[in-house]
C-alpha positions in Angstrom: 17.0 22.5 -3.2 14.6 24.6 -1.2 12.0 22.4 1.0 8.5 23.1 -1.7 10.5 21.6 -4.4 11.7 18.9 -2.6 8.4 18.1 -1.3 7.0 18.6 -4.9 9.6 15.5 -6.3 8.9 13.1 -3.3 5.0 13.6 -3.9 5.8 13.5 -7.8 7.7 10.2 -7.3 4.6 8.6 -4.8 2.0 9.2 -7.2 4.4 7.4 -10.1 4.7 4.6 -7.5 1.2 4.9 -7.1 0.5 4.9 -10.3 3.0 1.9 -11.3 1.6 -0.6 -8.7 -2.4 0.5 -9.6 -2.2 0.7 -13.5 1.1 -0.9 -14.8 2.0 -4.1 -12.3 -1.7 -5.4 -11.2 0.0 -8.7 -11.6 2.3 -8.3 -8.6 0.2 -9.5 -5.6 0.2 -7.8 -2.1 1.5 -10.9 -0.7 4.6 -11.4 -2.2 5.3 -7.3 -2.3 5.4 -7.7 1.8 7.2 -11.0 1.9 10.2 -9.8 -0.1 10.0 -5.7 0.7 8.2 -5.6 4.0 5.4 -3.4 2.7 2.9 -3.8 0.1 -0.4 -1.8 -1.1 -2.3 -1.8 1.5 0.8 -0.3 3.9 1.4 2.5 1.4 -3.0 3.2 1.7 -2.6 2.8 5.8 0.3 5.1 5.5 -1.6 8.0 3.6 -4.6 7.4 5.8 -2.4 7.6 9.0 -1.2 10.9 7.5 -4.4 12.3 6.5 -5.5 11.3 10.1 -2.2 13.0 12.1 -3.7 16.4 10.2 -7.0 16.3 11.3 -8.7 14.7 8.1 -11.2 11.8 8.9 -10.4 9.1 6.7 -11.0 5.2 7.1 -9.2 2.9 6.5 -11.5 1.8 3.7 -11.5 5.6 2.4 -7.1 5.0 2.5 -7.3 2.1 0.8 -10.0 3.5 -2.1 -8.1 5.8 -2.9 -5.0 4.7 -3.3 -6.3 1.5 -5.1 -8.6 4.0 -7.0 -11.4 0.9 -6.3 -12.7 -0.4 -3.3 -11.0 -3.5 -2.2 -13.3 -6.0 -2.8 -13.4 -4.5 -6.4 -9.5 -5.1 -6.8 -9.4 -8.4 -5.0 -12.2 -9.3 -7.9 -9.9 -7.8 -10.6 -6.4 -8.7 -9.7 -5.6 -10.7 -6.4 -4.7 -14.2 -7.2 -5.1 -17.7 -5.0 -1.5 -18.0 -3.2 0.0 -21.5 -1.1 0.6 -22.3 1.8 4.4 -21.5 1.4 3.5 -17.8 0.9 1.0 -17.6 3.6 3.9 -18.6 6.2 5.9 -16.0 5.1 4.0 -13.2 4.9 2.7 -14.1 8.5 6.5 -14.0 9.7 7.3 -10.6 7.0 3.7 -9.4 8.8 4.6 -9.9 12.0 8.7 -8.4 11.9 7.0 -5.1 9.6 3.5 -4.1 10.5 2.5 -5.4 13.6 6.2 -3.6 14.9 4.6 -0.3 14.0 1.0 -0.5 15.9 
């Protein structure tokens, strides 16, 4: 497979991701994405901002995560993000700390 094709499939297959966690699985919250895979919505936005960012393009963090909710945040915490216990808010702190704060 030649490296434009290949590079067509994975950006095929992130916009289906994309896609699948904005339109078809709204009900799976952010929090418990990170505390069983280690990343959720808002990495995946941070990631295509950091991108956009490494190639010149000025983008926010608000402008990363716009887009790839397809809403601004508030908007989707409005539409989708639910109330979450205390259990869950320990272990996203512990998934937080082990996956993102590694990578800053």
């Amino acid at each position: 497979m030649d490296d434009q094709t290949r590079i067509e499939l994975e950006a095929a297959a992130f916009r289906r991701l994309r896609k699948h966690l904005m339109e078809d699985r709204t009900d799976v919250q952010n929090i418990d994405m990170m505390n069983l895979a280690g990343f959720c919505r808002n990495c995946l936005s941070r990631w295509y901002q950091e991108a956009a960012n490494e190639r010149g393009i000025e983008m926010s963090k608000d402008e990363g995560r716009e887009i790839f909710y397809g809403m601004s945040m508030a908007d989707w915490k409005a539409n989708f993000q639910t109330d979450v216990g205390d259990d869950k808010k320990a272990a996203f702190e512990k998934s937080f700390a082990e996956n993102v704060k590694s990578e800053t």
